[in-house]
C-alpha angles and dihedrals in degrees: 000000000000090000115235093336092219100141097028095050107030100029138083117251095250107050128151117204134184119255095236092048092049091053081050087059090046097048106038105026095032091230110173095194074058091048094048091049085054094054092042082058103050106015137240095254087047091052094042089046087051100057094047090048079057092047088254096132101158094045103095133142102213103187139004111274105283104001102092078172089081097060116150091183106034100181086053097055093044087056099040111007123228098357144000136202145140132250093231076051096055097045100054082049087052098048083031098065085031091061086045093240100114094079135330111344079248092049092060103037072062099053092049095056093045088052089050081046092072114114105203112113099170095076133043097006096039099113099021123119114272112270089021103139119231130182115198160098133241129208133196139176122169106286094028144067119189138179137161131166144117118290106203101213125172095270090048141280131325131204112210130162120186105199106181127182144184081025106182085211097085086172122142096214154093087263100050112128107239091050078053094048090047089064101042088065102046083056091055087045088049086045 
């Protein structure tokens, strides 16, 4: 699945986008020709190099979205496809950049607005109360469904990832089961 398409389908052939406004593409529309831009700019070592130097061992992005033949980590692929990571993994990033401790204080003030700039509203906050902030990204291949982000509730916030896998709703839409389930349990966790 191409992600969004919103660079490959509303914009000219030629653009040059920020940095900042490409990871923007990447975080709140899922575009994977964003996603991809983004890895051509920083690199997929670097990335890799940066989540171990954090004690994220298993977070890794192996390839660009749809060129397996850019593999920096080839077994891994193999075993998991484009990326891998753990739920435990996704939550102390999550607290990590909330607590302003993954990068800069800045840096992270960025990376949470681009998380509340995600767009999707069939998955975590699905079932949350109207109004309620959540700063987050989804992810989906084929047989997964996957979120994980900060949901901010009255008693403070909360940091949840859904990772599923081997889903038998193979749907590409609002109703599949795995974004639903997403945001059941989102609600449990609000709850």
């Amino acid at each position: 699945m191409p992600g969004s398409g919103i660079l490959t389908q509303h914009f000219s052939e030629g653009l040059q986008l920020s940095l900042r406004d490409t990871i923007r593409l990447m975080m709140g529309y899922t575009d994977n020709t964003a996603t991809t831009l983004v890895l051509d700019r920083i690199g997929l070592a670097y990335t890799a190099a940066a989540m171990e130097e954090l004690g994220l061992p298993n977070t890794k992005i192996h390839a660009k979205v749809f060129r397996a033949d850019t593999s920096i980590a080839p077994e891994r692929s193999r075993r998991f496809g484009l990326g891998s990571t753990t739920a435990g993994e996704m939550i102390r990033l999550l607290e990590m950049i909330h607590a302003r401790k993954a990068a800069t204080p800045s840096a992270c003030e960025e990376m949470l607005a681009h998380l509340r700039a995600c767009e999707d509203r069939t998955s975590l906050p699905r079932f949350l109360p109207e109004g309620t902030k959540v700063a987050f990204k989804t992810g989906a291949v084929t047989a997964a469904r996957t979120a994980a982000g900060i949901i901010e509730s009255p008693r403070g916030p909360i940091a949840v990832c859904v990772l599923t896998s081997e889903n038998k709703d193979r749907r590409w839409s609002d109703e599949n089961a795995g974004k639903a389930l997403c945001g059941r349990i989102a609600k449990a966790v609000y709850d």
